[in-house]
N, C-alpha and C positions, 0 to 999 in steps of 0.2 A: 283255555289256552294261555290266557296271562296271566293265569297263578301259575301254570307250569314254567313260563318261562322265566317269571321272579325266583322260583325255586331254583332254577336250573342255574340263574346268578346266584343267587346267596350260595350254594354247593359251591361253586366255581371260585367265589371268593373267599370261603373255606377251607379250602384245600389250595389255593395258592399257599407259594413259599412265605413266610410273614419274612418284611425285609427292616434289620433290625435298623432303629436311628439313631447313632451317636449323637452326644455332643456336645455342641459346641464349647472347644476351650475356652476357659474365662481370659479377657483379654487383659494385659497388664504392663504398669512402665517403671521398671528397676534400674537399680545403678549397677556398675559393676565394682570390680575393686579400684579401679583408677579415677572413677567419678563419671564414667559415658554412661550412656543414656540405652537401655535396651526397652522397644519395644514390641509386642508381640506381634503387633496389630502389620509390623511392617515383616515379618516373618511369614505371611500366607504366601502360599507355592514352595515351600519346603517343608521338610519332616525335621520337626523339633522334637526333642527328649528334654526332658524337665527328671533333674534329680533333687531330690530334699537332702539338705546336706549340713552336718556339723560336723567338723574336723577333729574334734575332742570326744565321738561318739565312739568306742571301740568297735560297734557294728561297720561303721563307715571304714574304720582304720581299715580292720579286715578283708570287705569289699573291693578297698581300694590295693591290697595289697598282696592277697595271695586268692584274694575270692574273685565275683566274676564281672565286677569295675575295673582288674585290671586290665591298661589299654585298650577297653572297649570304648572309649568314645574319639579315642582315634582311629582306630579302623572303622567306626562309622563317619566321622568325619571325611574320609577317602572316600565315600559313597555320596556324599553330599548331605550327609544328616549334621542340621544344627543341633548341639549339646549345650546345655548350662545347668549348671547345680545352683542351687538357691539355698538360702539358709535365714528361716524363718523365727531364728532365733532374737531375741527383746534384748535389750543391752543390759547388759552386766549376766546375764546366763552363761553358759556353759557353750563355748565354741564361739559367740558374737564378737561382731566388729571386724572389722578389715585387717588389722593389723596377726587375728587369730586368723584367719582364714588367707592369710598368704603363706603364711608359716606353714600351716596344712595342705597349700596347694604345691609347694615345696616338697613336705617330707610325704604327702602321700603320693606323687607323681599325680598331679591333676593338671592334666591338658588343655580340658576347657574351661570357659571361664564361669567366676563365679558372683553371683549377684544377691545382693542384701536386701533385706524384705524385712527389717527388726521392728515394721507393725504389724508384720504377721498376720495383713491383708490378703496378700497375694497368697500365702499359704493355706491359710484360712477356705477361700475361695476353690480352691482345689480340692479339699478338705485332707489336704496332706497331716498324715499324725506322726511319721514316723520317719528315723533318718539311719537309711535311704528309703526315700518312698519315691517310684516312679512312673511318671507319666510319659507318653506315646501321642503325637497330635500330627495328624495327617496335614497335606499337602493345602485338602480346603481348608482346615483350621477345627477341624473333628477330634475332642478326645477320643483315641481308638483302643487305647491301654492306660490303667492304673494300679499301681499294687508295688509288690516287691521285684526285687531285680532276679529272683529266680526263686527256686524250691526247696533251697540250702540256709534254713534260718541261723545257722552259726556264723553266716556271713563267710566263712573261707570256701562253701560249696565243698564241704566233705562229709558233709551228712544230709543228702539229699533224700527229700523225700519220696518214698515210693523208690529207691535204687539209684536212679538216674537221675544227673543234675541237668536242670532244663531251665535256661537262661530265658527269662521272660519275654524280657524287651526284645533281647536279639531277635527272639522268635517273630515277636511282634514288628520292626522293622523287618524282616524277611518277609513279610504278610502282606505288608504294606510296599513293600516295594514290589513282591508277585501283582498286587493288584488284586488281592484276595481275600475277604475276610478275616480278623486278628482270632485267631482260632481260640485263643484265651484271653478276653478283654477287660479281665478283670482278677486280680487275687490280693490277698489278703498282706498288707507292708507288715515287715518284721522292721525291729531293732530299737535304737533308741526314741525314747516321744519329743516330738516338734518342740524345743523352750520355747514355745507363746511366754507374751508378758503376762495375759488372763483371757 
């Protein structure tokens, strides 16, 4: 009788649903472009987006200009989603320093703000390679999404793959705001690579 009933556990715990565990975002404290102070740590109880970002990146240009960065992170701001692009770029690379990235936050229409990471800690950490590469981090402080911002590696989202252009993140906040599993919680970032110093 109590081997059957061991057996009838182990079954039972077999064929439950497996419940998957995200996690946890690496937690971290960046400057922005005016010298404040952002911490992540004080960001639990909302949904943060985390973009990797160089403004000299033609991927990014794109994205942000006729692909499918543009004014998304203000129409998720109207929902209460926090945004910041980070740029995990080492100084003297290609798009670093404050004075490159306001210029870009100018000419590409960038809304939210943007935060300097030129030891490529915080990028690191994420294992961000790519710009745009982006992440998704739930309310408790869950990575729920990592990857590209959609299925359109040209970055304008006119050559999507499989036919149909499918906005990652968007998706993945719609998931997370249903209350519902991120249906794709993971793909593959296109475009330019992270300048690390080394």
């Amino acid at each position: 009788m109590r081997t059957l009933v061991c057996c009838l556990i182990l079954a039972a715990s077999l064929l439950a649903p497996q419940v998957r565990a995200e996690p946890t975002a690496p937690d971290f404290t960046l400057h922005d472009l005016d010298g404040g102070t952002v911490k992540l740590a004080d960001l639990r109880g909302k949904v943060v987006v985390l973009e990797w970002f160089n403004p000299e990146c033609p991927f990014v240009q794109r994205s942000h200009t006729e692909g499918s960065l543009v004014g998304l992170s203000k129409r998720q701001a109207a929902k209460g989603v926090v945004w910041y692009a980070i740029n995990s770029g080492a100084p003297g690379k290609q798009g670093s320093g404050a004075e490159a990235n306001r210029k870009g936050q100018t000419t590409l229409h960038v809304e939210n703000p943007i935060l300097l990471d030129d030891t490529g800690v915080v990028g690191k950490a994420y294992g961000a390679t790519n710009t745009p590469h982006m992440f998704v981090i739930d309310a408790a402080g869950n990575l729920v999404y990592s990857g590209a911002i959609d299925n359109s590696p040209d970055g304008e989202g006119k050559s999507p793959e499989g036919g149909t252009l499918v906005n990652y993140v968007e998706q993945a906040l719609d998931d997370v705001a249903a209350k519902r599993p991120v249906r794709t919680p993971k793909t593959k970032a296109y475009g330019c690579s992270v300048k690390y110093g080394s």
